[in-house]
C-alpha positions as CSV (number, residue, x, y, z in Angstrom):
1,X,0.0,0.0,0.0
2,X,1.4,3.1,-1.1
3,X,0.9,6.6,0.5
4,X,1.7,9.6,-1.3
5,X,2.3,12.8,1.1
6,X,1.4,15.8,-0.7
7,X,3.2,18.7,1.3
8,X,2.5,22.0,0.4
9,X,4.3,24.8,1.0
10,X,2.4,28.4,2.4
11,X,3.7,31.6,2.0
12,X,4.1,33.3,5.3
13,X,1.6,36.5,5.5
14,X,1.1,39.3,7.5
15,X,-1.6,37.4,9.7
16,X,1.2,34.6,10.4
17,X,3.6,37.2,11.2
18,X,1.7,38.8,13.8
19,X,0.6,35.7,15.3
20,X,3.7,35.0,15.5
21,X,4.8,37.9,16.8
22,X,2.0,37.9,19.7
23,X,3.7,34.4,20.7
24,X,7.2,35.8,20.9
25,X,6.1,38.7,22.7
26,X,4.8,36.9,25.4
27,X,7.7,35.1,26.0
28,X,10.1,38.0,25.5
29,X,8.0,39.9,27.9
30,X,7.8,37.3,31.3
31,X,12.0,37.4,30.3
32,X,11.3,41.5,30.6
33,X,9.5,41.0,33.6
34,X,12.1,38.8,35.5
35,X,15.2,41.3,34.5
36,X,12.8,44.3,36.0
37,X,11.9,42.1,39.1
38,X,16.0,40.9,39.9
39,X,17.1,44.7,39.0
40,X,14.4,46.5,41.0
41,X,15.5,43.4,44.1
42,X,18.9,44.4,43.7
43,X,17.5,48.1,44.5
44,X,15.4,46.7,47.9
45,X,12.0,46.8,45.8
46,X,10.0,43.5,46.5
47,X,9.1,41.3,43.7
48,X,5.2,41.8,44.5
49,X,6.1,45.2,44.7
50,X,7.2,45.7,41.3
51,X,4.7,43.7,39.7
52,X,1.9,45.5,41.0
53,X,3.6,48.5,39.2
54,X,2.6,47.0,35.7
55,X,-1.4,47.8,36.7
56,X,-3.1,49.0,33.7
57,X,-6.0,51.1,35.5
58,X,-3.1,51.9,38.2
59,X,-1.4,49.6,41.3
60,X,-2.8,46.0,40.8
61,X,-2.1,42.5,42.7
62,X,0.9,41.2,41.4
63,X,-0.7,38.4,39.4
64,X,-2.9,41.3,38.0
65,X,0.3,43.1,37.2
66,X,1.8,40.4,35.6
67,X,-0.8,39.4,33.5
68,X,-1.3,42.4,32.1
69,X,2.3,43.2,31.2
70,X,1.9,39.7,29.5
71,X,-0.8,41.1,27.7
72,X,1.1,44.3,26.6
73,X,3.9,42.8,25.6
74,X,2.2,40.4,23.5
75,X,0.1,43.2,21.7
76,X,3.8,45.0,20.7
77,X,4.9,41.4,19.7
78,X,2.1,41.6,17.3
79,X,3.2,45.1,16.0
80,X,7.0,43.8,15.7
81,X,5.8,40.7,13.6
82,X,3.9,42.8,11.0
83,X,6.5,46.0,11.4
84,X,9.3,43.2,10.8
85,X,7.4,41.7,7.8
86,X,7.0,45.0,6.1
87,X,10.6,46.5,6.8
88,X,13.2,43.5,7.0
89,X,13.5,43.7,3.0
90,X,14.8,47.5,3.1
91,X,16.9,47.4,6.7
92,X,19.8,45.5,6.3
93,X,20.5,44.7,9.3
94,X,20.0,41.5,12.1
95,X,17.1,41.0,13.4
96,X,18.8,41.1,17.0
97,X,19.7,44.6,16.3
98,X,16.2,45.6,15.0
99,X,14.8,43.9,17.7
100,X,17.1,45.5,20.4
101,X,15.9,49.2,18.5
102,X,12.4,48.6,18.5
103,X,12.8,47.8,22.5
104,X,14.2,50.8,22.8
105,X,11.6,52.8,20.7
106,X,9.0,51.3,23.3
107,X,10.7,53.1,26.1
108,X,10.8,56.2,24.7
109,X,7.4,55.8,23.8
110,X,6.5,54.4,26.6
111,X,8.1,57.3,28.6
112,X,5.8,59.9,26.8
113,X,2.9,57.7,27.3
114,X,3.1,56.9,31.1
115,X,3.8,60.7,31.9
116,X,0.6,61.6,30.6
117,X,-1.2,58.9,32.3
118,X,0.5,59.1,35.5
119,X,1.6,55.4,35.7
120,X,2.9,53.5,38.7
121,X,5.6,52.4,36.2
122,X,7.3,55.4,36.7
123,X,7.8,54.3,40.2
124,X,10.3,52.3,39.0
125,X,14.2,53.3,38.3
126,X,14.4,54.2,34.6
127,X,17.7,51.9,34.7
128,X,15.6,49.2,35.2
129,X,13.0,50.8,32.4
130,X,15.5,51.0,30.0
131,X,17.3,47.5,30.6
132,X,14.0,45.5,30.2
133,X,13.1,47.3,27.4
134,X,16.4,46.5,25.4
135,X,15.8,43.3,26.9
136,X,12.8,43.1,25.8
137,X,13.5,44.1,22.2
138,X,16.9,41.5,21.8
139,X,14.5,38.4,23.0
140,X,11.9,39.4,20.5
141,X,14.1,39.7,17.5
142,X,16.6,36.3,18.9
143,X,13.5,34.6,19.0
144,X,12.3,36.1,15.3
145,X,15.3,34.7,13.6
């Protein structure tokens, strides 16, 4: 008895990328959380503490927190997929590198952003900001590679 295995081959598209992108984004944002968690517990902040910083509607439980950083970071994830998809064929460069950018774009963003809205995030040392957003950025494009 003979099988034949038809394979077929789909071009990746812009829904694929962001999916993907939602996916990574979640993971490189619980490795963002745990760098601002150890940095901000190397500056006597408890972990519970800085969790309940990443409140969306202000200070939250730290699960609350937690969650919806996750949620966040998967939502730029999403953005970096289909950004990613749309730019990679006119930036020569590594997708580490891009990655490590757009990280850092989303600070200074972010920066602008949580001003106006008076976020608890701003509690926390912008060394600890900016580390886990480059952070951020590096795991999203190692992991886009």
């Amino acid at each position: 008895m003979t099988q034949s295995k038809d394979i077929s081959v789909r071009k990746h598209g812009a829904g694929d990328a962001v999916v993907d992108g939602l996916l990574r984004g979640i993971a490189a944002g619980l490795v963002m959380a745990v760098v601002l968690v150890v940095v901000e517990l190397l500056q006597g902040q408890s972990a519970a503490t800085t969790l309940g910083r990443f409140g969306l509607n202000g200070p939250a439980t730290p699960i609350a927190g937690l969650l919806g950083h996750l949620a966040v970071a998967a939502v730029y994830g999403g953005v970096w997929g289909f950004v990613w998809l749309v730019v990679r064929r006119w930036l020569p460069i590594p997708t580490w590198l891009a990655g490590l950018v757009y990280g850092l774009v989303l600070f200074a963003v972010g920066q602008v952003l949580l001003r106006a809205a008076g976020s608890p995030l701003l509690e926390l040392s912008t060394l600890s900001l900016v580390l886990a957003h480059a952070v951020y950025g590096l795991v999203l494009g190692l992991l886009t590679r």
